[in-house]
C-alpha positions in Angstrom: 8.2 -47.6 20.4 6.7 -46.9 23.8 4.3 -44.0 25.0 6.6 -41.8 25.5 9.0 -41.8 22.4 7.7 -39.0 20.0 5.5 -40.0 17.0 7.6 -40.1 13.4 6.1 -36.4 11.8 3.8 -36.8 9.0 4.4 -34.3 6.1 1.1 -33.6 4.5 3.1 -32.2 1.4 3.9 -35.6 0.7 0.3 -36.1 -1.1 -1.5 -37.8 1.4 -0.2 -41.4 1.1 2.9 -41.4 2.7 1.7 -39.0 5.5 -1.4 -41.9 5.3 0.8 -44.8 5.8 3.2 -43.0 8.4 0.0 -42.0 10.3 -1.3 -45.5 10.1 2.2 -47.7 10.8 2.4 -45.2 13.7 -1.2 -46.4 15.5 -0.9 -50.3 14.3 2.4 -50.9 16.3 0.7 -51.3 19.8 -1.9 -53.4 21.1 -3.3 -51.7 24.5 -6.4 -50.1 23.4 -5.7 -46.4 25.4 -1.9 -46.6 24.0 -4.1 -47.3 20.0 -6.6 -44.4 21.3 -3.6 -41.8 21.9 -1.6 -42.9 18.8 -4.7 -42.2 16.8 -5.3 -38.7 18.3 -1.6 -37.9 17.9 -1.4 -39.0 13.7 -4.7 -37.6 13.1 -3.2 -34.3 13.9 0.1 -34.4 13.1 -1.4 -35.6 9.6 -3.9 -32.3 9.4 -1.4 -30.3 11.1 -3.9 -28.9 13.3 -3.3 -27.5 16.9 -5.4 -29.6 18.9 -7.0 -33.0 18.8 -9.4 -35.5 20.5 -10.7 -38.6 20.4 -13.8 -39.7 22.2 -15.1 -43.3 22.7 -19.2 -43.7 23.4 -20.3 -45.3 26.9 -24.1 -46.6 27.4 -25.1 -43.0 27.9 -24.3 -41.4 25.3 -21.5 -39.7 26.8 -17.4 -40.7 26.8 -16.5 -43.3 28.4 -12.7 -42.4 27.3 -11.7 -39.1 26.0 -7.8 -38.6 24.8 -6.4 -35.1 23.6 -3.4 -34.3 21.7 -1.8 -30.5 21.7 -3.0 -29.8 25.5 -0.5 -29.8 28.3 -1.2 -31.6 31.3 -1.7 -28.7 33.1 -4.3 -27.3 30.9 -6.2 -31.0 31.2 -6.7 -31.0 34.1 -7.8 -27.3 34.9 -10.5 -27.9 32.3 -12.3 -30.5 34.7 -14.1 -33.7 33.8 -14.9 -34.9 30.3 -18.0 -33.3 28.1 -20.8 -35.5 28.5 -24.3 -35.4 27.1 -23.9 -31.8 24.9 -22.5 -29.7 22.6 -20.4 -31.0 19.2 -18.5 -33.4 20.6 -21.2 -35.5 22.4 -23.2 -35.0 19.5 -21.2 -36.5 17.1 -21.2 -39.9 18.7 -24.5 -40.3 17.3 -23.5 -39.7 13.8 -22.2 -41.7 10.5 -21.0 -38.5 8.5 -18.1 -35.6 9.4 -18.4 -32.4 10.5 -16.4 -29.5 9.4 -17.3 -25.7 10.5 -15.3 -23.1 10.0 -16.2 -21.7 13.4 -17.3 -24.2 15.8 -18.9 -21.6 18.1 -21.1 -21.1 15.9 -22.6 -23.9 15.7 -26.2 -24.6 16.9 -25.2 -27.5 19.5 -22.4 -25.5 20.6 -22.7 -25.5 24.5 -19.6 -23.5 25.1 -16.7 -24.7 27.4 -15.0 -24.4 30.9 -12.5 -21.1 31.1 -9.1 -22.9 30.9 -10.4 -24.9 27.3 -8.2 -23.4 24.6 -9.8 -21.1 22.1 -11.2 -23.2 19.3 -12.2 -21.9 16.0 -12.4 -24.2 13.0 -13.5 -27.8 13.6 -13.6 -31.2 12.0 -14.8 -34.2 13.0 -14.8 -37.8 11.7 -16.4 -40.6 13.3 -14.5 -43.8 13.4 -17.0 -46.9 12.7 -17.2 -50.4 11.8 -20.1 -52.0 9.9 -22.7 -48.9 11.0 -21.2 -48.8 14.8 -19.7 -45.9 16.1 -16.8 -46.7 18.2 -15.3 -43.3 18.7 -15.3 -39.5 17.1 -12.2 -38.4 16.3 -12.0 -34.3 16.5 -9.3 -31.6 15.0 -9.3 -27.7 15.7 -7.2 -25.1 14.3 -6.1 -25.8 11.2 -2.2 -24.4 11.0 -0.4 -23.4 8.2 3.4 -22.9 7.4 2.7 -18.6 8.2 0.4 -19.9 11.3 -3.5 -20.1 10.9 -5.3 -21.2 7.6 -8.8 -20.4 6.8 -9.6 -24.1 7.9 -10.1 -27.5 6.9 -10.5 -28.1 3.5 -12.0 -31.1 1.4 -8.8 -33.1 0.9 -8.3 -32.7 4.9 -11.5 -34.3 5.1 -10.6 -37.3 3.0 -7.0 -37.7 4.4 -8.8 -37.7 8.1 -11.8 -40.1 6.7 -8.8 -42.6 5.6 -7.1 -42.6 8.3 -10.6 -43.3 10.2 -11.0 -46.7 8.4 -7.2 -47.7 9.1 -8.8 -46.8 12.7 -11.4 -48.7 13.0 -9.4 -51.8 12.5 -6.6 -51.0 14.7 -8.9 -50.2 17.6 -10.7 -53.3 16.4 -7.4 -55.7 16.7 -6.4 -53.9 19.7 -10.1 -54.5 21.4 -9.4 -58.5 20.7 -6.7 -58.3 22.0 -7.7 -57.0 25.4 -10.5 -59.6 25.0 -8.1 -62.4 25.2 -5.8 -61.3 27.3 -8.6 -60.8 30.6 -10.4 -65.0 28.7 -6.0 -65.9 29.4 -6.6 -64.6 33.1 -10.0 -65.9 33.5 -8.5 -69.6 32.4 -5.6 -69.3 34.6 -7.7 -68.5 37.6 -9.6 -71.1 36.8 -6.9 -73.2 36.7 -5.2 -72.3 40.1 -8.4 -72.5 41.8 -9.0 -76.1 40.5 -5.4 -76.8 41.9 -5.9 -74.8 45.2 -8.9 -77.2 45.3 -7.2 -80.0 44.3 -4.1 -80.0 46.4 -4.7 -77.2 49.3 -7.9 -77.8 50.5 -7.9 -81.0 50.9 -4.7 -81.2 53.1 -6.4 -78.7 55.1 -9.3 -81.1 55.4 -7.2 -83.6 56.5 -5.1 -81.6 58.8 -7.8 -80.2 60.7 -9.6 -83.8 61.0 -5.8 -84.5 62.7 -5.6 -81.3 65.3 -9.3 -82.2 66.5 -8.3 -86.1 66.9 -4.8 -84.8 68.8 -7.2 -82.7 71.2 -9.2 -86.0 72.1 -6.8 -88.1 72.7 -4.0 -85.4 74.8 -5.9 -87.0 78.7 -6.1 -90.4 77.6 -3.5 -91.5 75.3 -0.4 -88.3 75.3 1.5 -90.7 72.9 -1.1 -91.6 70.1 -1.7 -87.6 70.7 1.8 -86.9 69.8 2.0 -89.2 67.0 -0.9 -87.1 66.0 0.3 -83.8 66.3 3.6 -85.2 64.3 1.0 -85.4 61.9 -0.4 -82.3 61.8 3.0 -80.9 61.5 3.9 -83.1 58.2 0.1 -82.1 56.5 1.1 -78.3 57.3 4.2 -78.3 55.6 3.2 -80.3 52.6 -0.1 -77.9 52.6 2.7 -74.7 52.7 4.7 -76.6 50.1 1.5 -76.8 47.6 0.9 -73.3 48.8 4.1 -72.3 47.4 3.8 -74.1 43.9 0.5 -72.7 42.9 1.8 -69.1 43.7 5.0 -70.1 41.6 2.5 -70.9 38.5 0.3 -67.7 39.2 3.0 -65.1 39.6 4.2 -63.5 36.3 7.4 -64.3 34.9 10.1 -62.0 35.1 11.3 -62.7 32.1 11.6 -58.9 30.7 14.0 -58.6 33.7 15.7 -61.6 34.8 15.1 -63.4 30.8 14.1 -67.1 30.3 16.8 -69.0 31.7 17.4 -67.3 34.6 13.2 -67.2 35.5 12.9 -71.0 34.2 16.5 -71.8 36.9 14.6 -70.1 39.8 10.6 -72.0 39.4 12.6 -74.9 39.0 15.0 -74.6 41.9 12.1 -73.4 44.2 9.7 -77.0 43.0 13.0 -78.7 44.2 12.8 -77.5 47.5 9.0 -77.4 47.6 8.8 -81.2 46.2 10.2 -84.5 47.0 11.2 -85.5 43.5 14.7 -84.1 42.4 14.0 -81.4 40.2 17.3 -80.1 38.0 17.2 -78.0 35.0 20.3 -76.9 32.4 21.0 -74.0 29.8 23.1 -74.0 27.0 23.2 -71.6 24.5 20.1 -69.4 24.5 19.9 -66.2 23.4 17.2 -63.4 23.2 14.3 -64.5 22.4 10.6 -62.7 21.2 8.5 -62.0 24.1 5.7 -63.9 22.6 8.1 -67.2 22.4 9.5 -66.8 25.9 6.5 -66.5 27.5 5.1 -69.7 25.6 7.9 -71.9 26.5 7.6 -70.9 30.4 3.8 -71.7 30.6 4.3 -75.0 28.4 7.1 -75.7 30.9 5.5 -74.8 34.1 2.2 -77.1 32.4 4.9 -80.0 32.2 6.4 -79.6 35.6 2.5 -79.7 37.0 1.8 -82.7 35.4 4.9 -84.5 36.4 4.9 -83.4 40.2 1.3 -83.5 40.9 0.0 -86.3 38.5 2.7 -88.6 37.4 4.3 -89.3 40.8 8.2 -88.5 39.1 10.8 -88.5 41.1 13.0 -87.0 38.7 12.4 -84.6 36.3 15.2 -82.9 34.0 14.7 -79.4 32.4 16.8 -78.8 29.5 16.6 -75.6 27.5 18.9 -74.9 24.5 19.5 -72.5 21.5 19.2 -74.0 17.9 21.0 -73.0 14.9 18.4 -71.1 13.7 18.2 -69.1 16.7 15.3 -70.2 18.0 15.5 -72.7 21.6 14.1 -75.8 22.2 12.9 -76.8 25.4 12.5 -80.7 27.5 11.1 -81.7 30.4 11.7 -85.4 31.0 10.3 -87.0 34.2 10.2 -91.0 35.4 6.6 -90.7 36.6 3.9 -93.5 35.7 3.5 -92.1 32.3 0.2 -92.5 30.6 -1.4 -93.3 27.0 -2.3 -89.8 25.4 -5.3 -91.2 23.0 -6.6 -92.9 26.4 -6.7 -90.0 28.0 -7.9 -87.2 24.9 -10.9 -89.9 24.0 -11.4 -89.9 28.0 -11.7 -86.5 27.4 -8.9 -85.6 30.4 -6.6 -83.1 28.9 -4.0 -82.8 31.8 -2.8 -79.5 30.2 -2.6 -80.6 26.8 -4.4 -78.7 24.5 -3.4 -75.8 26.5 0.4 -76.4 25.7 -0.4 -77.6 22.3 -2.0 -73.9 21.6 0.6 -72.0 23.3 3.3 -73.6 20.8 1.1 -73.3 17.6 0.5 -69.2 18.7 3.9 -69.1 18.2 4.3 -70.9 15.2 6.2 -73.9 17.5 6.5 -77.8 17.2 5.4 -79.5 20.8 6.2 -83.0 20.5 4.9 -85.6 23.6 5.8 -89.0 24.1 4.8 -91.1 27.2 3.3 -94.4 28.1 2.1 -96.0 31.1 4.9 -96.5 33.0 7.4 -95.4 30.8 7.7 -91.7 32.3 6.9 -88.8 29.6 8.6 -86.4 27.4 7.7 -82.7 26.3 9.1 -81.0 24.1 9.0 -77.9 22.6 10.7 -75.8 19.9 10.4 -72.6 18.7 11.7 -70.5 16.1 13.5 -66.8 17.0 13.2 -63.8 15.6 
């Protein structure tokens, strides 16, 4: 379901627990916390049947730092102007563990009115959404409608439906705040990691080739030949700096693997680290289909973490890429290289992971097997399998 496919209805005639679980399945499907804020606005009042909703989410000022509205066209938003702040109900109730539900919200004492485009509002609840005494967003309906058009408002049992509905809230905003969370710690460690390469291999060729220009220069008067023997030089450290250049953009660049799929992404890194790399780099397919996102993208990164190792570490000059589809439908993917190998307890008690833990965590998110074998001067072997859908 994506944000633009229509939410499945709610029938509030249904008792409340089927329109409850509709509401909820409808909100816990996605991850992104605006796409969670916007199906929570849209089930809270497709579950009330009202004719408008919000939902507001607190900044450090007491006002929204993210407001979402259900029932208003686009239009309308944006000739009502920027989001209520510091005032009236809705601001209000950000500060507040209990509902509120008025059968005329202009009447209210906090009522501070609103800008001349705002659609008429007349009856009024709102439920915070909290977790363990925190608000983390208000959740507001108006206009309670009826199968012959406008009720006399929200009644108890609205209330209860819409106080549900909060809690199942609460935890899917929760999940979906993780979530965020760990995808920008993913970001932070891959940065991390391509600056530590950028450091490792680019810099330091760029050292060295600009120690070779300035000894060129010196030596153009007196000695043309040792300077062109230099400059020769220069030329060599630029393209291997270019080549390195290359790789680390490879391993930062997402996949297009929604596009192009696995194979066809895993077919082009590896025929680009051919070229970039002195080692012969080949890589076969056989029988792979459609995979999860979630396993796709794990068997790139532990195959990209595999091809580091065995180009920039292990000295290889072969390495084989195998990728193939298992009877359960799943794939399992090798990446063999003849490099100088290493001793894996060595290195963990050393306490030098060389990507390890990394792939090892990637597979187990995904409820994979990563096997590795490799000893000094044997070469190594990863592999890793996972299942499919």
């Amino acid at each position: 379901m994506t944000a633009d496919e229509p939410l499945p209805a709610c029938d509030p005639s249904l008792g409340g627990i089927e329109a409850v679980s509709a509401a909820v399945l409808a909100m816990s499907r996605h991850l992104e916390v605006r796409e969670v804020l916007r199906r929570i606005t849209a089930s809270a009042r497709q579950l009330l049947d009202a004719e408008y909703a919000a939902l507001g989410v607190p900044d450090d000022h007491g006002g929204f730092a993210q407001f979402v509205v259900d029932g208003v066209t686009d239009e309308q938003w944006k000739a009502i102007g920027p989001l209520p702040r510091q005032h009236g109900v809705l601001a209000s109730m950000l500060h507040r563990l209990d509902p509120t539900r008025l059968a005329d919200v202009r009447l209210a004492p906090d009522f501070g009115g609103w800008p001349d485009a705002h659609p008429e509002l007349k009856d009024f609840l709102g439920m915070p959404i909290t977790d363990d005494g925190e608000v983390l967003g208000a959740v507001f309906l108006a206009n309670k409608l009826g199968a012959k058009g406008r009720t006399r408002g929200f009644t108890e049992r609205d209330e209860e439906l819409l106080r549900i509905l909060a809690a199942h809230a609460a935890i899917a905003l929760g999940n979906a705040r993780l979530y965020e969370r760990s995808r920008e710690l993913t970001l932070a460690d891959e940065r991390a990691r391509i600056a530590h390469d950028l450091h490792d291999a680019v810099s330091q060729k760029l050292f060295s080739l600009r120690l070779t220009a300035k000894a060129a220069a010196t030596l153009v008067d007196r000695d043309p030949a040792r300077a062109r023997a230099e400059l020769a030089e220069v030329a060599r450290l630029a393209a291997e700096a270019a080549d390195e250049l290359r790789t680390v953009v490879v391993e930062l660049r997402p996949a297009a693997l929604d596009e192009d799929g696995l194979a066809a992404t895993l077919a082009s890194q590896v025929q680009l680290l051919d070229r970039a790399h002195s080692a012969a780099v080949r890589f076969t397919s056989r029988g792979v289909r459609a995979l999860p996102s979630a396993q796709e993208a794990a068997l790139l990164r532990v195959a990209q973490e595999a091809l580091h190792n065995a180009l920039r570490h292990a000295g290889a000059r072969h390495v084989d890429v195998t990728l193939a589809g298992t009877a359960g439908r799943g794939a399992v993917l090798r990446v063999v290289d003849d490099g100088r190998g290493f001793d894996p307890d060595s290195v963990r008690r050393a306490g030098r992971h060389l990507g390890l833990v990394s792939m090892r965590d990637r597979a187990s998110a995904v409820g994979g097997t990563l096997v590795l074998e490799s000893a000094p001067g044997e070469g190594t072997v990863v592999e890793l399998e996972v299942p499919g859908a």
